[in-house]
C-alpha positions in Angstrom: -14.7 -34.0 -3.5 -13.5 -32.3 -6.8 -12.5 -28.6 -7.5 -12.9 -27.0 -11.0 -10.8 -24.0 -12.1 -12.1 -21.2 -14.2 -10.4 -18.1 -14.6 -8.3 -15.7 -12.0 -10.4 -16.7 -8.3 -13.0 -18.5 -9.9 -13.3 -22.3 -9.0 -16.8 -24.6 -7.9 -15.6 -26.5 -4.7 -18.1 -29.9 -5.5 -18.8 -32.1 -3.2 -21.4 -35.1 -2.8 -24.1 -32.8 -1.3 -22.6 -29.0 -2.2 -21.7 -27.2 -4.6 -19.6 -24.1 -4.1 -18.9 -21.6 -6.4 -16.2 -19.1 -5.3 -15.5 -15.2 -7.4 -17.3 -15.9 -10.5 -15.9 -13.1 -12.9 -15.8 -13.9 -16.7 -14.9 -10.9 -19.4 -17.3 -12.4 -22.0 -16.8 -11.3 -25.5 -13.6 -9.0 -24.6 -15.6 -6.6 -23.1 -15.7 -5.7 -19.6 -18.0 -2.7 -17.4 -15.3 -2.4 -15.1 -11.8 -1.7 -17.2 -10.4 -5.6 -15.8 -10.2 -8.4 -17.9 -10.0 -11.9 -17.5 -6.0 -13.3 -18.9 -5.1 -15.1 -20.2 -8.3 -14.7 -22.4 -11.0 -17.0 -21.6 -13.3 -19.1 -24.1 -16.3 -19.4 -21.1 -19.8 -18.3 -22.1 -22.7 -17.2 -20.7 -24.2 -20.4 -21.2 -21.2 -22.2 -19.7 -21.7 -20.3 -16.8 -25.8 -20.4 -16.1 -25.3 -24.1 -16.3 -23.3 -24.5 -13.0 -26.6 -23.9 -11.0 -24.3 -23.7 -7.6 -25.9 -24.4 -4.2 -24.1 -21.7 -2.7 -21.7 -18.6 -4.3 -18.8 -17.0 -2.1 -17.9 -13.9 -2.6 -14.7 -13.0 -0.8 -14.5 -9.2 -1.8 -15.4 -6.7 -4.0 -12.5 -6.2 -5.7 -13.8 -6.4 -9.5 -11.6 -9.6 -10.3 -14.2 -11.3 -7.6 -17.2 -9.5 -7.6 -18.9 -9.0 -10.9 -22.3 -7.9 -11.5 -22.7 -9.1 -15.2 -21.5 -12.6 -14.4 -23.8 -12.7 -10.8 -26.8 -11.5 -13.1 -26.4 -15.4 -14.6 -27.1 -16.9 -11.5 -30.9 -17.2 -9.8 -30.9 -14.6 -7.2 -32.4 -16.9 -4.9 -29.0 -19.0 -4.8 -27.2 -18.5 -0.9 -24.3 -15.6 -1.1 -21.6 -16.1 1.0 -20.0 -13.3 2.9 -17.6 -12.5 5.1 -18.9 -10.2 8.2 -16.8 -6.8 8.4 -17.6 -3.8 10.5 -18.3 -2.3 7.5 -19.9 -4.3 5.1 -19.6 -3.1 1.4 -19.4 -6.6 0.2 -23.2 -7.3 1.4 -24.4 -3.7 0.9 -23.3 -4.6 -3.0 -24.7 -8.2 -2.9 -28.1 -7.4 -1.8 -28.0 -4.1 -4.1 -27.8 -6.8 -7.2 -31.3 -8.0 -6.2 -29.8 -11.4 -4.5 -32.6 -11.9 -1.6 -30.4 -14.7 0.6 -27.3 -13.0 1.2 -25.4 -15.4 4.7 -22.9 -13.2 6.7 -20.7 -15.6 8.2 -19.9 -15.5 11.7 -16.0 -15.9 12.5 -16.7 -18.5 14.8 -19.2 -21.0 14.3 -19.1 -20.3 10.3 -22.0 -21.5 8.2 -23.9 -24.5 8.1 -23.9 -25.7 3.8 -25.9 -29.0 2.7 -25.7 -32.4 5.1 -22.6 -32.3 7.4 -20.7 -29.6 5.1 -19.5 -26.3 6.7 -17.8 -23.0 5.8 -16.2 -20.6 7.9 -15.0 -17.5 6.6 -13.3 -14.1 8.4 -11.8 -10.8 7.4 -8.7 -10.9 6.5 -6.3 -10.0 9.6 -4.4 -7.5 6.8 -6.9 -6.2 5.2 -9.5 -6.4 7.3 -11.8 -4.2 5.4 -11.8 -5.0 2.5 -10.6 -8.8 2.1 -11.4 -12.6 4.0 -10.7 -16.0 3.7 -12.7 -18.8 3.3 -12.1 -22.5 5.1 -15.0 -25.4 3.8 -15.3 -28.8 4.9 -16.7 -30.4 2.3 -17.0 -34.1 1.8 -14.8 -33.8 5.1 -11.6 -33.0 3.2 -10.8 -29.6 4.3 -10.2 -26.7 1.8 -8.5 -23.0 2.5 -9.7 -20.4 0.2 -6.7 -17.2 0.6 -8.2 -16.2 -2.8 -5.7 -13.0 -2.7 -5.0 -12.2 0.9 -1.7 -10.9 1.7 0.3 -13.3 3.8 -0.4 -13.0 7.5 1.5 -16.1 9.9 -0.9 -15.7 13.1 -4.1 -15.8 11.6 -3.3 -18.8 8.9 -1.8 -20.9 11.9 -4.6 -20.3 14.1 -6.6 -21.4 10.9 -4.5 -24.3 10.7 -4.6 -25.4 14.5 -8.9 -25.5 14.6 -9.4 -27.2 11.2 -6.8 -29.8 11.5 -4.3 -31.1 8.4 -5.5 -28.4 5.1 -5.9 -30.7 1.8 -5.7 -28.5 -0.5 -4.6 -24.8 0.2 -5.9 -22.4 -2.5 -3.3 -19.8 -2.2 -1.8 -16.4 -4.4 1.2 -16.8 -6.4 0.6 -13.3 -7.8 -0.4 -10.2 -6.6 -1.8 -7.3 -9.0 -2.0 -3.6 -8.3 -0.6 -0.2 -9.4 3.3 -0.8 -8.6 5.2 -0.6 -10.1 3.5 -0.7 -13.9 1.3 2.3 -12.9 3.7 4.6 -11.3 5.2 7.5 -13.2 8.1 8.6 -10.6 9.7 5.7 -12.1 11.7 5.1 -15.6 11.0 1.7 -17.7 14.0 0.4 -16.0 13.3 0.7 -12.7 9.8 -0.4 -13.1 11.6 -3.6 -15.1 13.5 -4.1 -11.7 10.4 -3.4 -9.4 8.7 -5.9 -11.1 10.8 -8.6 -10.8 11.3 -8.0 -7.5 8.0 -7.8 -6.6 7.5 -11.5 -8.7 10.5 -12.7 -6.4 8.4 -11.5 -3.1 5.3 -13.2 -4.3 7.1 -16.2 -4.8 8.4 -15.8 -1.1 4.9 -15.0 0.0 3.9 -18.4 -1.6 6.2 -20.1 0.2 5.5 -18.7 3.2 2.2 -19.9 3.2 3.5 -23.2 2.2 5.5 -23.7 5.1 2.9 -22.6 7.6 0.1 -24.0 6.5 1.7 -27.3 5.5 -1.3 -28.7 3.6 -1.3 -32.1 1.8 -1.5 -30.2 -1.5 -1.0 -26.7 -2.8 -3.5 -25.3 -5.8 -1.4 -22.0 -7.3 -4.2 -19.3 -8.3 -5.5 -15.4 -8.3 -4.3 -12.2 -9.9 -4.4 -13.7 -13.4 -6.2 -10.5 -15.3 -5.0 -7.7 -17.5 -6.2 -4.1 -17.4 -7.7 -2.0 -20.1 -6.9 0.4 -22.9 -3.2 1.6 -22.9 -2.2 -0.2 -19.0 -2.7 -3.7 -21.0 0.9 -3.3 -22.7 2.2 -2.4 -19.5 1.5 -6.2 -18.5 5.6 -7.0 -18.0 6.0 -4.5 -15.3 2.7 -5.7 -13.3 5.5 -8.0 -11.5 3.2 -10.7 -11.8 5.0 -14.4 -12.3 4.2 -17.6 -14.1 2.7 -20.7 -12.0 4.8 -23.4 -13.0 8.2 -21.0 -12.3 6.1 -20.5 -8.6 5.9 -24.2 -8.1 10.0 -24.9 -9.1 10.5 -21.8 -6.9 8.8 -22.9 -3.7 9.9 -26.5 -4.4 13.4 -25.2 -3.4 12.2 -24.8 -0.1 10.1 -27.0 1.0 8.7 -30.3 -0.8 4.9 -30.3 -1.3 2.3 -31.5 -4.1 1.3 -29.3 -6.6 -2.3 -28.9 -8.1 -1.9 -26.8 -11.5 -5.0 -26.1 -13.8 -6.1 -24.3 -16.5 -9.3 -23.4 -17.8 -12.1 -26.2 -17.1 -9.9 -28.4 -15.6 -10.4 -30.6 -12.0 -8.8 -32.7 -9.8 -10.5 -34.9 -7.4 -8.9 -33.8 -3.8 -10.2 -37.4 -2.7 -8.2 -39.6 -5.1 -5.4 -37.4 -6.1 -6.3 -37.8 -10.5 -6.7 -34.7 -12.2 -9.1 -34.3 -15.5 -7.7 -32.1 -18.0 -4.3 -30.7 -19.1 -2.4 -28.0 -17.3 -1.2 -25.5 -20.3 0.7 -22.1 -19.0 -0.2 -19.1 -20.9 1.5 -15.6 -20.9 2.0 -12.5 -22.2 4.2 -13.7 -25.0 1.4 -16.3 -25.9 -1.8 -13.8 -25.8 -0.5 -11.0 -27.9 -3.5 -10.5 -29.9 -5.8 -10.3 -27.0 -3.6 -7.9 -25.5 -3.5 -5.8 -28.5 -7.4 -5.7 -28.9 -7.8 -4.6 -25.1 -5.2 -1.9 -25.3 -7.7 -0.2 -27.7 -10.6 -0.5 -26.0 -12.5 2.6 -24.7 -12.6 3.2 -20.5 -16.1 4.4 -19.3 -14.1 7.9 -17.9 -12.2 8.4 -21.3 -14.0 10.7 -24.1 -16.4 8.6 -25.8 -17.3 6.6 -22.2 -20.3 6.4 -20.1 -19.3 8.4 -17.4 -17.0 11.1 -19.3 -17.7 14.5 -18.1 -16.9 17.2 -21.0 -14.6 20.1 -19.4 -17.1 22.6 -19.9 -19.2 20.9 -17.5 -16.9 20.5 -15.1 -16.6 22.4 -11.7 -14.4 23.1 -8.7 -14.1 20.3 -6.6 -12.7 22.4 -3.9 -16.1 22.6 -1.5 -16.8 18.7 -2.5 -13.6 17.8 -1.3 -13.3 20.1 1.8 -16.2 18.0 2.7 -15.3 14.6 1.6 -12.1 15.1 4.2 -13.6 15.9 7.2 -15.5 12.6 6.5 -12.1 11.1 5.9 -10.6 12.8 9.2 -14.0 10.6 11.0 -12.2 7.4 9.6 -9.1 8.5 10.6 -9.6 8.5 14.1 -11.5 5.2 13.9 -9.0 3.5 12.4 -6.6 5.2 14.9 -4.4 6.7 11.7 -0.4 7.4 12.6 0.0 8.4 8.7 0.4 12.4 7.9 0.5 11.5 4.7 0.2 15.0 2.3 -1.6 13.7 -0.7 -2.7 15.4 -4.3 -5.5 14.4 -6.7 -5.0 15.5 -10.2 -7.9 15.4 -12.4 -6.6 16.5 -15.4 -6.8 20.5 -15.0 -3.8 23.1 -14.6 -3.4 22.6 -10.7 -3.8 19.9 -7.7 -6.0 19.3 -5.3 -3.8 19.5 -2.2 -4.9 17.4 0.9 -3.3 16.2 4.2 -4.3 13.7 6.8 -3.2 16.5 9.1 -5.6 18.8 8.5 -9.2 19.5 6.7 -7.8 22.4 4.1 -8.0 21.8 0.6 -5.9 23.7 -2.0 -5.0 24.2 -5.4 -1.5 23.8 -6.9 0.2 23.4 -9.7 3.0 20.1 -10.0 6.0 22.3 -10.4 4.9 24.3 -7.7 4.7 21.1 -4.7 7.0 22.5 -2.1 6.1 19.2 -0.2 9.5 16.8 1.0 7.2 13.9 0.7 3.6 13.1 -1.2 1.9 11.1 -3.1 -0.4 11.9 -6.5 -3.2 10.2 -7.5 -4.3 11.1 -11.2 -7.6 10.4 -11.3 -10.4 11.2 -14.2 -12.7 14.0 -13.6 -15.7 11.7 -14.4 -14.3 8.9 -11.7 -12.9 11.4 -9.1 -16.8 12.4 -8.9 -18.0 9.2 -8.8 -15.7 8.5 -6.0 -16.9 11.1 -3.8 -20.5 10.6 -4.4 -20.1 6.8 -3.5 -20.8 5.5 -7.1 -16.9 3.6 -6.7 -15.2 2.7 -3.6 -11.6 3.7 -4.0 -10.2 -0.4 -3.9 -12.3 -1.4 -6.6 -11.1 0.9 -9.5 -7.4 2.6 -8.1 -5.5 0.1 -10.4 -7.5 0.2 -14.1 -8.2 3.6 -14.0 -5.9 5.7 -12.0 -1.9 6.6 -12.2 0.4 7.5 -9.4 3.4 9.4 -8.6 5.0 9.5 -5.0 7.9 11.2 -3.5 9.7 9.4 -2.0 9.3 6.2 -3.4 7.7 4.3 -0.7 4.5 2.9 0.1 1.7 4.2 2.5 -0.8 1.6 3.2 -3.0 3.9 5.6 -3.2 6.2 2.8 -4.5 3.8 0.7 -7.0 2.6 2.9 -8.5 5.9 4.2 -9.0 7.1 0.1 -12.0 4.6 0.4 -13.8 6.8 2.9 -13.1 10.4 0.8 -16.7 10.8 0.1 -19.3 13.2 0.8 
């Protein structure tokens, strides 16, 4: 059984009688629909892509790193999708609303049946459980875990561990991306210089962690390799992201194991142990043109985009939200919510849009006039903020490309963050 890397979570797991290909996503051309770009920049085509002709496609969440529309429209839509089931399942919704007519929701038990005597099972993940899963395929009978970019969680990658036997090759995050600390504004350029290190350090520890739970034969160092668009591409050395081979010498510290690194197009045969192609580690130093070019592209929400709404055409959100919320509050009590997060949305204009997960009010206030001990801001574009409500985004696919953040204090509310996917109408 061989596995070929792409680009970020994109690899074909290839096997005598499948052929599985996980998170296709390629920025072809430097342009991208969805403000995230593949990086270090990619040389794929379309044509390079079309040609894989996959038996099956996994798609282990929406995020727009993993789910892309342009790259899916390469593949026949009669080709098997893979999904994880969830109680709420945006990643199908989206799947079947690109046309693809044989869409297989896995269940977390018996898994799915592939070609001959190969088998996947995939679940939620046990963090994340709504937005995220990972993947376990038998292929060729070696044994493969797909974390793609889970966040570490002991119980449920043991239990993994314990029904499948010895892992072969564990696919697992080195990097994580999102908006901290790059995207923050409550912070100064040094402290989001030391936030960023320290979350590269974490990561590393994350790695490791997986390492020394799962304890698979070998280790294959991937994910969260993509750069943002317009002016949040030169903030690229404060995404905290880290380099694989520094991931490797780090973890190798702790616990002795055999690494898999690829680039771009390369393979290594899980079976025999022989890798086809040369590993060459590329970073922000080395990609300075292509980061320049993307910092001047144009977003879809700025003036000039697709989905820019002029400020004379804009109205007050106030109603929109008021009902939004008490959609949210619904969530709130199904997710059994302890947050009482107070939360603002700036969308460019003099004052805030003042919510609470205590309440269903929504007011207006202006920055310097928050009386609030503790809050969070989300800066969101008019155009975007819209979109959001009227369910044309989901919060977790576009938060980190096209929003900013400030907080007060500086610390981090996961159930906030979860419940601002369900502020819709």
């Amino acid at each position: 059984m061989k596995i070929t890397y792409f680009v970020n979570a994109m690899m074909l797991l290839e096997g005598t009688n499948s052929r599985v290909l996980c998170d296709p996503w390629v920025t072809f051309d430097r342009q991208s629909a969805s403000g995230l770009y593949n990086f270090p920049e990619t040389a794929l085509t379309r044509e390079d892509i079309g040609a894989l002709r996959p038996d099956f496609i996994y798609i282990t969440h929406t995020h727009a790193d993993h789910f892309d529309p342009v790259t899916l429209s390469l593949f026949d839509q009669n080709t098997p999708i893979l999904v994880s089931y969830y109680e709420n399942n945006f990643t199908e919704r989206a799947i079947r609303r690109l046309g693809f007519t044989d869409v297989r929701v896995a269940d977390p038990a018996d898994g799915l049946a592939l070609n001959g005597d190969d088998r996947c099972w995939i679940e939620p993940s046990a963090v994340y459980s709504q937005v995220d899963s990972i993947g376990v395929f038998r292929i060729d009978g070696q044994i493969v875990l797909n974390a793609n970019d889970n966040p570490f969680h002991e119980n449920q990658l043991r239990r993994l561990q314990q029904r499948h036997g010895p892992i072969d090759l564990a696919c697992v995050p080195f990097n994580y991306l999102g908006p901290y600390p790059a995207f923050y504004e409550n912070l100064t350029e040094r402290e989001k210089a030391a936030e960023a290190d320290a979350k590269k350090m974490r990561n590393y520890e994350t790695l490791v962690s997986f390492i020394l739970t799962l304890e698979p034969r070998r280790v294959f160092l991937f994910s969260a390799e993509a750069i943002y668009g317009g002016a949040k591409a030169l903030l690229h050395p404060y995404y905290g992201v880290g380099l694989a081979q520094e991931a490797v010498d780090y973890a190798r510290d702790r616990y002795d194991f055999e690494p898999v690194l690829l680039s771009e197009g390369c393979s290594f045969d899980i079976s025999t142990g022989k890798a086809y192609g040369k590993f060459r580690e590329r970073r922000y130093e080395t990609e300075r043109e292509y980061v320049k070019h993307i910092s001047k592209t144009t977003g879809q929400f700025d003036e000039g985009g697709s989905f820019f709404i002029s400020p004379s055409e804009r109205i007050n959100l106030t109603n929109l939200l008021t009902t939004a919320r008490i959609n949210q509050r619904k969530w709130q009590a199904r997710l059994k919510t302890s947050s009482q997060a107070t939360y603002f949305i700036d969308v460019g204009e003099e004052k805030l849009y003042r919510l609470s997960l205590t309440g269903p009010d929504v007011t207006r206030v202006r920055q310097s006039d928050i009386s609030d001990a503790s809050y969070e801001i989300f800066r969101i574009p008019y155009g975007l903020m819209v979109g959001l409500l009227t369910r044309h985004y989901n919060y977790s696919n576009v938060k980190t490309q096209h929003m900013s953040f400030f907080r007060e204090p500086n610390r981090f509310d996961s159930e906030l963050h979860i419940l601002m996917s369900y502020l819709q109408l």
